[in-house]
C-alpha positions as CSV (number, residue, x, y, z in Angstrom):
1,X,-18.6,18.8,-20.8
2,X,-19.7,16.2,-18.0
3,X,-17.2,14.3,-16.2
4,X,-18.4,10.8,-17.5
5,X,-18.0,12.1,-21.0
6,X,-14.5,13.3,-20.7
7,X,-11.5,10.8,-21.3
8,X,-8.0,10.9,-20.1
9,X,-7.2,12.5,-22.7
10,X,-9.7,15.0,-23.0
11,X,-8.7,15.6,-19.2
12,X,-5.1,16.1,-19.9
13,X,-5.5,19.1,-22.6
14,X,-7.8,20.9,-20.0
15,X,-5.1,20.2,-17.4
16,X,-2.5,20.9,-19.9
17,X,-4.4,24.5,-20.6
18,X,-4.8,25.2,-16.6
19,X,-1.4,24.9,-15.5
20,X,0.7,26.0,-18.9
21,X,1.9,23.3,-21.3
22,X,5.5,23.9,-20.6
23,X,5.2,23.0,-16.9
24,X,7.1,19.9,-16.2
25,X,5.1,17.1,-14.9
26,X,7.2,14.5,-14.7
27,X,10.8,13.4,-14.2
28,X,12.6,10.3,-13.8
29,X,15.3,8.9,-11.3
30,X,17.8,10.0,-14.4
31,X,16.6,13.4,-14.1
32,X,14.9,13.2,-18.0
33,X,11.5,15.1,-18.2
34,X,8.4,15.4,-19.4
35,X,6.3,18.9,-19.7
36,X,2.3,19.0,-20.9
37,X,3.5,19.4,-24.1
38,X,6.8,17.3,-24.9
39,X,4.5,14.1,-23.2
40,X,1.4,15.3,-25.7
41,X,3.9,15.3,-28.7
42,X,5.9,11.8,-27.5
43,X,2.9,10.1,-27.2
44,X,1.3,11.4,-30.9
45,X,4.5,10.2,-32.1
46,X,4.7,7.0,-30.2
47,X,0.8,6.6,-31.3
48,X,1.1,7.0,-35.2
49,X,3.8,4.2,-35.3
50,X,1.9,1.8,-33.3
51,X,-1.1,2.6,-35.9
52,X,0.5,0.1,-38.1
53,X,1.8,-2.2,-35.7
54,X,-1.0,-3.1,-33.3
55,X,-3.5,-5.5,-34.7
56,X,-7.4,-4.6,-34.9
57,X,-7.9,-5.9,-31.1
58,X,-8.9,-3.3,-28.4
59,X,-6.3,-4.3,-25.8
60,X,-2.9,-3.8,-25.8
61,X,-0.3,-5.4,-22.7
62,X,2.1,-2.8,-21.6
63,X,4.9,-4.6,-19.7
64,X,6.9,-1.5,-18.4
65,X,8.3,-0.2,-14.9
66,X,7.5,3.0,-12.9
67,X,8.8,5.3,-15.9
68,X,8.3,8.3,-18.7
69,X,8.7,5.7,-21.2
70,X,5.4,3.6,-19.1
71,X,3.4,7.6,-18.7
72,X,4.0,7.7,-22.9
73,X,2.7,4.5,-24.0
74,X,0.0,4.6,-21.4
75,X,-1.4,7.6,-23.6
76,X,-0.2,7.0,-27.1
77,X,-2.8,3.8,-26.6
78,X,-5.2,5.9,-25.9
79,X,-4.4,8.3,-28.6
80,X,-5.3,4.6,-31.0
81,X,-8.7,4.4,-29.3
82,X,-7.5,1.4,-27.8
83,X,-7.2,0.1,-23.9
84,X,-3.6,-0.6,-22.1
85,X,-3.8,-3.8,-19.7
86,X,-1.0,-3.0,-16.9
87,X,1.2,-6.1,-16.8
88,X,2.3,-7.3,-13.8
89,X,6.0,-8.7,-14.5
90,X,6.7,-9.9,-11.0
91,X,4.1,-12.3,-11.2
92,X,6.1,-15.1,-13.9
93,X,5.4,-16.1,-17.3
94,X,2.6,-17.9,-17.0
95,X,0.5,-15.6,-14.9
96,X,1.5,-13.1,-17.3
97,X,0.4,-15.4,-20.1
98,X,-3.1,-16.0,-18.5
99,X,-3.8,-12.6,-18.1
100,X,-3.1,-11.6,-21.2
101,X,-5.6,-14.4,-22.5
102,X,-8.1,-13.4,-20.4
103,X,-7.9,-9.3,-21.3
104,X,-7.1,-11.1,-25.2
105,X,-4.2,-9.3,-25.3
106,X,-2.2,-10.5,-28.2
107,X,0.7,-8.0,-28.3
108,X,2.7,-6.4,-25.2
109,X,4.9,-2.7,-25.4
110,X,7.9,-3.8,-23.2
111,X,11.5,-2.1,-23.6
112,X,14.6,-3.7,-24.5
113,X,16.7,-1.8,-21.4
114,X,13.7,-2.9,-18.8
115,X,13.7,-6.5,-19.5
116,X,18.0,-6.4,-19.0
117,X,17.9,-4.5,-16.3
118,X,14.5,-6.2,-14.8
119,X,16.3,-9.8,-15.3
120,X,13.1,-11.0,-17.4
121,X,14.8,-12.8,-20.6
122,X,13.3,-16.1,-19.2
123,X,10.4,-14.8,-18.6
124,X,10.1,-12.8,-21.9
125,X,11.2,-15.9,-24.0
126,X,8.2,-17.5,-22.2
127,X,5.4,-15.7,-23.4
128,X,7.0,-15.0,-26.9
129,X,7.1,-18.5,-27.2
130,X,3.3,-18.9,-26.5
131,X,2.4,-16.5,-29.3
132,X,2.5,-13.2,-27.8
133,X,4.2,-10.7,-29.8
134,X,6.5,-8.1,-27.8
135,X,6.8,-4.6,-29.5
136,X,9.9,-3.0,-28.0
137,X,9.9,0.9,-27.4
138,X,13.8,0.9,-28.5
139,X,12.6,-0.1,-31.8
140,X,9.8,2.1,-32.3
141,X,12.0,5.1,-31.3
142,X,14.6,4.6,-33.7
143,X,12.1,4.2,-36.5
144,X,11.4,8.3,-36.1
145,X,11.4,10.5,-39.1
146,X,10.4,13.8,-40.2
147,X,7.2,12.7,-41.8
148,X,5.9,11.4,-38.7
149,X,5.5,14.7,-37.2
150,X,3.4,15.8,-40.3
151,X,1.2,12.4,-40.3
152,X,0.8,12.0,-36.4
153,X,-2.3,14.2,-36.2
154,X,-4.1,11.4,-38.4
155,X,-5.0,9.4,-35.6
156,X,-8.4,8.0,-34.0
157,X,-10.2,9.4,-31.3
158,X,-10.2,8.1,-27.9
159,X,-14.2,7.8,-26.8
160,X,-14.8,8.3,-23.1
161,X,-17.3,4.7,-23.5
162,X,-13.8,2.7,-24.4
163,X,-12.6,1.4,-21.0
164,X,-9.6,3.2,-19.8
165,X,-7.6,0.7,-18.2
166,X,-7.5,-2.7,-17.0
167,X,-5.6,-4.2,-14.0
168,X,-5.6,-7.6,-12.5
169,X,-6.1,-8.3,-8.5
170,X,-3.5,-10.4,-7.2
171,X,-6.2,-12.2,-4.6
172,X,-6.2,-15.5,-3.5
173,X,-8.0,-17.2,-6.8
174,X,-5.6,-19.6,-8.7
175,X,-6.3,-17.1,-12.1
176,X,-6.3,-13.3,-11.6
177,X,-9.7,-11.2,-12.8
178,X,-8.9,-8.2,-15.1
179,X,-10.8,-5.2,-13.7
180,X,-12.0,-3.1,-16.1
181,X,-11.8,0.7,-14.7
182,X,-13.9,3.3,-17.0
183,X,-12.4,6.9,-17.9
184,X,-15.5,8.3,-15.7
185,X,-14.2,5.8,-12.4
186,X,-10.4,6.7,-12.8
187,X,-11.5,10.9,-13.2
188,X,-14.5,10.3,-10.6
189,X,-12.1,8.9,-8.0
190,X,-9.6,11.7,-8.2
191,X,-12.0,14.4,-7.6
192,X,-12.9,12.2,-4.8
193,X,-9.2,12.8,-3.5
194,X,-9.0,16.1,-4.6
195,X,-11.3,17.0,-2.2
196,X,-8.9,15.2,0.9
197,X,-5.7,16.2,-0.7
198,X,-4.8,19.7,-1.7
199,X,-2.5,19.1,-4.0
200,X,-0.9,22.3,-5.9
201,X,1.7,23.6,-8.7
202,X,4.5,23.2,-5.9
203,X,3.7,20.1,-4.6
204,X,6.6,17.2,-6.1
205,X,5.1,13.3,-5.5
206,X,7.7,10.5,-4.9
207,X,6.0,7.4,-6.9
208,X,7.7,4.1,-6.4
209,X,5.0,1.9,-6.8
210,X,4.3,0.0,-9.7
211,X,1.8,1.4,-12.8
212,X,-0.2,-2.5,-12.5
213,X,-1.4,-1.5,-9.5
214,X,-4.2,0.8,-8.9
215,X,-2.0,2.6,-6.0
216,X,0.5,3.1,-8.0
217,X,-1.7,4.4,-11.2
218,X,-4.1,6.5,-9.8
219,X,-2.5,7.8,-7.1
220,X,1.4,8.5,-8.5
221,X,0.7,9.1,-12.1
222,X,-2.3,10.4,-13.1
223,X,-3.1,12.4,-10.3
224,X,0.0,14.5,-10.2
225,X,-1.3,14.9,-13.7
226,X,-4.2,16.3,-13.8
227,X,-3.4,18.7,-10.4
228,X,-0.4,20.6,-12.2
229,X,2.1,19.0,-9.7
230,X,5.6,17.6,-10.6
231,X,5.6,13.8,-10.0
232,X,8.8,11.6,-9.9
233,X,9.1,8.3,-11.6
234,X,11.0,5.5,-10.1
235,X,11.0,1.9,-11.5
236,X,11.4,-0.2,-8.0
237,X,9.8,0.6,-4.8
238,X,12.5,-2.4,-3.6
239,X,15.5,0.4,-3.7
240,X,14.8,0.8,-0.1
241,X,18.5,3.1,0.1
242,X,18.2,4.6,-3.1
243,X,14.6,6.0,-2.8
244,X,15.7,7.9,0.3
245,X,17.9,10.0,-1.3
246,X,15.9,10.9,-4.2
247,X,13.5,12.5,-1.7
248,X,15.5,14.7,-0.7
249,X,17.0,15.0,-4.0
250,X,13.9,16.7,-5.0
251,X,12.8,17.6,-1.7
252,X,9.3,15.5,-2.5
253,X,6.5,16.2,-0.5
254,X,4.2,13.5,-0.8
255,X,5.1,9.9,-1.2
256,X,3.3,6.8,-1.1
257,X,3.7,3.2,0.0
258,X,3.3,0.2,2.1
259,X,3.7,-0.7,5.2
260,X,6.1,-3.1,3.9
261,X,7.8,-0.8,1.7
262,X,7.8,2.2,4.3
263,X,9.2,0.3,7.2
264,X,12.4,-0.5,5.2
265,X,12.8,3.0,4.1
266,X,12.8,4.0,7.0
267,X,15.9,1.6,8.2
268,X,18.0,3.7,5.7
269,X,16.8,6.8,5.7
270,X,18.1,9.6,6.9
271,X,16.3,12.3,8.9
272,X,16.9,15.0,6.5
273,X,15.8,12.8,3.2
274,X,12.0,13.4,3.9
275,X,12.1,16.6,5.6
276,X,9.8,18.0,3.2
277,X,7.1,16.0,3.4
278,X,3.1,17.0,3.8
279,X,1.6,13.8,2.5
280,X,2.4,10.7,3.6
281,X,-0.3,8.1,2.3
282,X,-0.3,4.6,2.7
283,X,-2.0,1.5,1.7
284,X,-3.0,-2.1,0.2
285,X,-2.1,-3.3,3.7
286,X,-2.0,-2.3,7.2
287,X,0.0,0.0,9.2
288,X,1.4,-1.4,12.0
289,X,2.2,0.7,14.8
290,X,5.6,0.5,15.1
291,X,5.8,1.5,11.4
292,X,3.8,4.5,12.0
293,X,5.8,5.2,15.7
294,X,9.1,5.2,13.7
295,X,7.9,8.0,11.0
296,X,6.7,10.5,13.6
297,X,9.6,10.0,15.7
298,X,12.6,10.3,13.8
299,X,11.2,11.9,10.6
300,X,8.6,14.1,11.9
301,X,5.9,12.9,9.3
302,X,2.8,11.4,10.0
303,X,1.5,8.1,7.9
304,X,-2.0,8.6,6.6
305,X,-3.5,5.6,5.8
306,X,-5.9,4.9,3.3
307,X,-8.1,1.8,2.2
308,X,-9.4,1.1,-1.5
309,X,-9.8,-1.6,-3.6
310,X,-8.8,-2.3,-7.4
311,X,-12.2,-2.4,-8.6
312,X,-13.2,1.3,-7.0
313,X,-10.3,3.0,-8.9
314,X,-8.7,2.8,-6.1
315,X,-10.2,4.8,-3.0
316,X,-12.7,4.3,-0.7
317,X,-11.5,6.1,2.6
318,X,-8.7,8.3,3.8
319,X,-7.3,9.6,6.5
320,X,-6.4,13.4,5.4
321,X,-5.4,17.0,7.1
322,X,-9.3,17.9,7.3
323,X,-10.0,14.9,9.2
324,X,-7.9,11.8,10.7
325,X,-7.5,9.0,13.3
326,X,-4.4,6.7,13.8
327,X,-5.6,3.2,13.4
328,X,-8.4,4.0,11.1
329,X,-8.4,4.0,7.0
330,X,-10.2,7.5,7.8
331,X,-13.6,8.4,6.2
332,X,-15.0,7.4,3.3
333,X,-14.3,10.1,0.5
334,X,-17.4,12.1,-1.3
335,X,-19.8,10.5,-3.0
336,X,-19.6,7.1,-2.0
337,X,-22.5,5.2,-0.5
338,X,-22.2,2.4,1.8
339,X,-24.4,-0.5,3.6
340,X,-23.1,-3.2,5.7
341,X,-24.1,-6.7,6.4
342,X,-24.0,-9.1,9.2
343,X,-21.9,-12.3,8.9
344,X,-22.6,-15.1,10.7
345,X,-20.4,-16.5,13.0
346,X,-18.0,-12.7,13.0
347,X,-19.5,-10.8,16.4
348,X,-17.3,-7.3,16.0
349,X,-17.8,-5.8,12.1
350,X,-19.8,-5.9,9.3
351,X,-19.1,-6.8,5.8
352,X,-18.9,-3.6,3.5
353,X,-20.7,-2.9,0.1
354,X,-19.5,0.4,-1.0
355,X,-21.5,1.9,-4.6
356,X,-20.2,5.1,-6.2
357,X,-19.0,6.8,-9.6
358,X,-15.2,5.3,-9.1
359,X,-16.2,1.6,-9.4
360,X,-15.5,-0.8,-11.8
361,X,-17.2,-1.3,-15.3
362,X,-16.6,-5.3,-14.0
363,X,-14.2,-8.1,-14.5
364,X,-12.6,-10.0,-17.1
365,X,-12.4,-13.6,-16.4
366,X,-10.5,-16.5,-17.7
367,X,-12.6,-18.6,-18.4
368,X,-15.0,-16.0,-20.9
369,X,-12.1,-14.0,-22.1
370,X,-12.6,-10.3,-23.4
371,X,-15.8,-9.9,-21.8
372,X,-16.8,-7.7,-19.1
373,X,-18.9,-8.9,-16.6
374,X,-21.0,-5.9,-15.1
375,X,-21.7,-5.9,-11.8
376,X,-25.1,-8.4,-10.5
377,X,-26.0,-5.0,-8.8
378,X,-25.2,-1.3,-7.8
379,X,-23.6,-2.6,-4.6
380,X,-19.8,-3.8,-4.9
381,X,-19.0,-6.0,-2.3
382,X,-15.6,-5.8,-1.2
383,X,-15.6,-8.7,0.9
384,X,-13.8,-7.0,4.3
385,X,-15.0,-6.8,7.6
386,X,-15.0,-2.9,9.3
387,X,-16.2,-1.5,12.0
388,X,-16.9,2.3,12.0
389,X,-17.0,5.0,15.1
390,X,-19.2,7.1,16.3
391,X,-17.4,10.2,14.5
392,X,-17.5,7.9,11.4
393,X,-13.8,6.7,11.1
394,X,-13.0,2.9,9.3
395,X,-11.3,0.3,11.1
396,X,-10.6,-2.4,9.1
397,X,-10.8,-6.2,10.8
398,X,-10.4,-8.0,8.0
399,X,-11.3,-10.1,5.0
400,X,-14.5,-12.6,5.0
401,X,-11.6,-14.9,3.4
402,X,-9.0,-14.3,5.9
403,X,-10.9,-15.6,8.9
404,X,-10.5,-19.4,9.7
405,X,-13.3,-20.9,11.3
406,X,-12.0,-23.7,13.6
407,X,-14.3,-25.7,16.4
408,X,-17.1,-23.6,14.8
409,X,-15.4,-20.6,15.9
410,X,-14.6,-17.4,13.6
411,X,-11.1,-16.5,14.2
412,X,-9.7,-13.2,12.5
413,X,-6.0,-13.8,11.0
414,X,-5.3,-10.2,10.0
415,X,-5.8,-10.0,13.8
416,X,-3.6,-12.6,14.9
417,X,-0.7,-11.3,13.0
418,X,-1.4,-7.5,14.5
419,X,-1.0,-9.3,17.6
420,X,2.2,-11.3,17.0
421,X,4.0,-7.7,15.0
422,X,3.1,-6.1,18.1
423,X,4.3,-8.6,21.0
424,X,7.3,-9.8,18.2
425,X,8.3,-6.4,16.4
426,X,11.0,-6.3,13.9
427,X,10.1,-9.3,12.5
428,X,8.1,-9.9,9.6
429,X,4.6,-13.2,10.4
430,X,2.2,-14.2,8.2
431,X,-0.8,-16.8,9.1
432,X,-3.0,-18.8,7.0
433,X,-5.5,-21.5,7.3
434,X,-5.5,-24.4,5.9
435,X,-7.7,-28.0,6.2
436,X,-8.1,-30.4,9.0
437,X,-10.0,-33.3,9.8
438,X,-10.4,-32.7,13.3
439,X,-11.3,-29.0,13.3
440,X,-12.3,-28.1,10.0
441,X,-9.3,-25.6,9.9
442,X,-5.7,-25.6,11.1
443,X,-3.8,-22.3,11.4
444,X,-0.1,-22.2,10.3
445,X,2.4,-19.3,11.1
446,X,5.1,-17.8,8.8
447,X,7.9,-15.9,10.8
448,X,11.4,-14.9,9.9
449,X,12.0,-15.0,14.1
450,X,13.4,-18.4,14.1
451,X,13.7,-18.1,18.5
452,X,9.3,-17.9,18.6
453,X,7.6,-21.3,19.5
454,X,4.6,-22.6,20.2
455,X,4.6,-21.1,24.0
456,X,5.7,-17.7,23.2
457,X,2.8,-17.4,20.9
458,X,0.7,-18.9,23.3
459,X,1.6,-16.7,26.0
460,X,1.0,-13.9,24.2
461,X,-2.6,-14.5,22.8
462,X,-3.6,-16.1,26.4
463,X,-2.7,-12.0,28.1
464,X,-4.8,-10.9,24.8
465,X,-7.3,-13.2,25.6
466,X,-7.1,-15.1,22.8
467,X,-8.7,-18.2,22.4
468,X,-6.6,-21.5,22.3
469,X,-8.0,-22.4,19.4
470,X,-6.2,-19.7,17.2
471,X,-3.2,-20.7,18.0
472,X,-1.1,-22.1,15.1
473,X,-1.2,-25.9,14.7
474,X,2.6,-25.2,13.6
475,X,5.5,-22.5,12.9
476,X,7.1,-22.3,9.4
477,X,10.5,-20.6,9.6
478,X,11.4,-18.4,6.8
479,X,14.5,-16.5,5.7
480,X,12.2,-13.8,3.8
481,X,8.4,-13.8,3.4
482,X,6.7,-13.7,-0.2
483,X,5.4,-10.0,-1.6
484,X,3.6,-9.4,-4.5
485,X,4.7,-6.0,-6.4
486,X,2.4,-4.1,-5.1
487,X,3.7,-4.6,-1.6
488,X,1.2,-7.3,-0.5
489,X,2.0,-10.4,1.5
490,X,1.7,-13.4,-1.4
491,X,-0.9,-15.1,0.6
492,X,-1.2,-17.6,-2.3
493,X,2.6,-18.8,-2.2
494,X,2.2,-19.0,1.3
495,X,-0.8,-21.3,1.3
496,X,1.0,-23.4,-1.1
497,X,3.8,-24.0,1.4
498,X,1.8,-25.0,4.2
499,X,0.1,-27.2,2.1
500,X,3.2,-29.3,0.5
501,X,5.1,-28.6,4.1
C-alpha cells in the first residue's frame, strides 16, 4: 500500500502489528495508560456512541488538553470517517466561535473535568449560547454497555482522501485560517523526521505542548505513535515546576518546547530531572542564546532547534545528531524542495518557498466557510526571510511581516529583539510597528525591564551598528508579555496596545 493511500488509521494497525499491541504507548501525568490495543478498543467504543450523536457534517471541534482522553477522540473521529478541528481554548470565546464557523463545525467533544480545571465556564457558556453544541466525554463514558462492544465494529471507514486534521494559525490576521493537513502530509512529514530522529521502543517523549498546534500534534502524539515509543501526556506546558519532575519521573528522553517554555523550565529544574535526555527539540520561535547556554551548562543537553510551519505538517528543517549548527534551524529534511526570492528593500536573505509531500491540502477561511482553498501553485510561500550557508544550514531573519520599513528603510524586528535579549538578558522584549505620519512606521518596545530607556537602547544598537532609525519611538512597560498556547509571543495583542496606548 502507498503512503498517500494509507490513513492514520490504517498507519496505526501496521504500527500496532510492528511493535506488539500490548506495548504501552501512552501515559498520562496520573500515571493511566494506553497500549495499541486498549487505545484501538477506547476509541471503537468512543466512535459507535458518537455515531448517533454527531450530525451528518464532516467536521467535528475537539476542545481538549494534552491528554489520553484528547489521543482517543482524535481517532474515534476518524473511526466515523469524519475530520477533528483542534480547538484552541486559550484563544476566548469568540475566536473559538469564528473558527468553528469557518471549519463549520457545529458540535465540539470537550470534558466536563477539563473545562473546571481549565477555568473555561465563561468561555464554554459563550459558545453554547451561539449554537454550538458541546458533547462531553464524561457523558459519553457513562453511557457504556455490553452491547456496545458487540455493535462497535459497525462503523464507517476512514478514507485516506478525507482530510486528517485541521488547525488554525494564530498569525497576525484579525480571523485565523483553518489549515487543512491530509493523512499523506501528517504520514509524509514524519518519515521526513524519521529520517533525522532515531526514535526507538526505549525512547519515552515528554509532550507538554498543546494538540491545536502542529508542534504539539505531530511531533508529541502521533509520532511517538507510529515509532513504537512510549510518549507522556501533560495538559499545560505552563507547569514550569511540575514538568521538571515528571522528566525524571519517567526518565524521558526527548522533550519538546519553546524557547519560552524551555527557559522557565529551566529556572526550576533540577540537574538530575533531565538527565536522560537525547533529544531536545525546539521551536515556533527562536532560541536565544542564553536559553541554549543554560541547557548545556547545567543540564548537559543540547537544544536542537527546528523550523516549520502549520501548513507543512509541521517541519521544514532540523538541526539533528547526523548534522547540526547552533544558531541555525539545521537542514531542510528529505524530500523538500526549495527556491528563494529577492525582496526589495531586505539586503541579507531571501524569502522562502518550500514544495513537498507534508504541505497543506490549503486553508479554510472565514469568509467562504468549509471550503478548502488549494494552493495558487506547487510552491508554498512561507513568508520568512533565511539565509543559508555554504554547508547548507538555515538561519532564519525573519518574517516579510515583521520588518518595519521606516525612512524607506527595511528594518528587521525579529533582529532588534535578538539584540535587546542579548545586551538585556533575563528579561522578556517584544517590538512592533505601527503607523506614522512622518515616517511611514514607528517602532514601539515591549519590556518587562522597567530600568531600560531610550539611551540604553540606543547605546546598544549604535555598538551594533544599528541604524537610528530602528530605535523605538517609545517603551511600553509590562508586568508579563502576551503568549499564545503554543508558546508564541501574541504579536496581535501587542499591536493592539500600542495602538490604543
Amino acid at each position: 500500500m502507498e503512503e498517500a493511500k494509507k490513513t492514520l488509521l490504517e498507519e496505526l494497525g501496521l504500527a500496532a502489528k510492528t511493535y506488539k499491541a500490548e506495548t504501552i504507548i501512552a501515559i498520562d501525568h496520573k500515571d493511566q495508560t494506553l497500549s495499541y490495543k486498549t487505545l484501538d478498543s477506547k476509541a471503537t467504543l468512543v466512535a459507535h456512541k458518537l455515531k448517533n450523536i454527531l450530525n451528518t457534517d464532516i467536521n467535528v471541534g475537539l476542545m481538549l488538553p494534552t491528554s489520553l482522553a484528547c489521543l482517543v477522540s482524535f481517532f474515534a473521529v476518524h473511526k466515523l470517517g469524519k475530520t477533528p478541528a483542534m480547538l484552541n481554548f486559550t484563544l476566548g470565546s469568540q475566536n473559538l466561535i469564528d473558527n468553528c464557523h469557518t471549519a463549520q463545525v457545529k458540535q465540539i467533544i470537550s470534558s466536563r473535568d477539563f473545562i473546571k480545571e481549565a477555568k473555561l465556564n465563561i468561555v464554554l457558556e459563550k459558545i453554547s449560547s451561539s449554537g454550538l453544541e458541546i458533547i462531553f466525554l464524561e457523558d459519553i463514558k457513562k453511557s457504556f454497555n455490553i452491547f456496545d462492544l458487540l455493535l462497535s465494529k459497525f462503523l464507517p471507514k476512514a478514507k485516506a482522501s478525507n482530510a486528517a486534521v485541521i488547525l488554525f494559525t494564530s498569525g497576525t490576521e484579525n480571523k485565523s485560517k483553518g489549515v487543512v493537513l491530509a493523512h499523506s502530509n501528517l504520514l509524509a512529514n514524519i518519515n521526513q523526521l524519521k529520517k533525522c530522529f532515531d526514535y526507538t521502543t526505549k525512547d519515552i517523549v515528554l509532550n507538554p505542548l498543546p494538540l491545536f498546534h502542529s508542534f504539539g500534534l505531530t511531533g508529541g502524539m502521533l509520532m511517538p505513535l507510529y515509532c513504537g515509543a512510549k510518549a507522556i501526556y501533560y495538559p499545560s506546558p505552563l507547569h514550569f515546576k511540575e514538568i521538571p519532575q515528571i522528566a525524571r519521573k519517567h526518565s524521558a528522553t526527548v522533550f519538546y518546547g519553546t524557547n519560552t517554555f524551555l527557559r522557565s523550565y529551566a529556572k526550576y529544574a533540577q540537574k538530575e530531572d533531565f538527565a536522560h535526555i537525547k533529544y531536545l527539540v525546539a521551536g515556533a520561535e527562536k532560541i536565544q542564546e542564553d536559553v541554549f547556554k543554560i541547557w548545556q551548562e547545567k543540564f548537559g543537553v543540547e537544544i536542537l532547534e527546528a523550523y516549520g510551519c502549520t501548513e507543512a505538517a509541521p517541519g521544514i528543517s532540523v538541526n539533528c545528531s547526523l548534522h547540526k549548527k547552533p544558531g541555525t534551524v539545521g537542514k531542510f529534511l528529505p524530500n523538500i524542495k526549495y527556491k528563494l526570492e529577492k525582496i526589495n528593500g531586505i539586503d541579507k536573505g531571501y524569502k522562502l518557498l518550500v514544495s513537498g509531500p507534508n504541505i497543506m491540502m490549503g486553508y479554510l477561511l472565514f469568509d467562504k466557510p468549509g471550503e478548502i482553498q488549494a494552493p495558487n501553485s506547487e510552491w508554498y510561500d512561507t513568508g520568512d526571510i533565511i539565509d543559508i550557508d555554504e554547508d547548507g544550514f538555515i538561519r532564519v531573519i525573519g518574517r516579510v511581516k515583521r520588518f518595519a520599513k521606516i525612512a524607506g528603510e527595511m528594518i528587521s524586528l525579529l533582529l532588534l529583539e535578538e539584540l535587546l535579549n542579548s545586551n538585556f538578558p533575563d528579561f522578556c522584549h517584544a517590538v512592533v510597528n505601527i503607523s506614522d505620519n512622518k515616517k511611514g512606521e514607528a517602532l514601539v518596545l515591549f519590556t518587562n525591564n522597567f530600568n531600560l530607556t531610550r539611551d540604553l537602547v540606543h547605546q546598544a544598537f549604535k555598538a551594533n551598528s544599528i541604524s537610528e532609525l530602528a530605535l523605538p519611538k517609545r517603551i511600553v512597560n509590562i508586568d508579563e508579555l502576551p503568549y499564545l498556547g503554543s508558546g508564541k509571543l501574541d504579536y496581535q495583542s501587542l499591536t493592539a496596545i500600542a495602538l490604543n496606548s
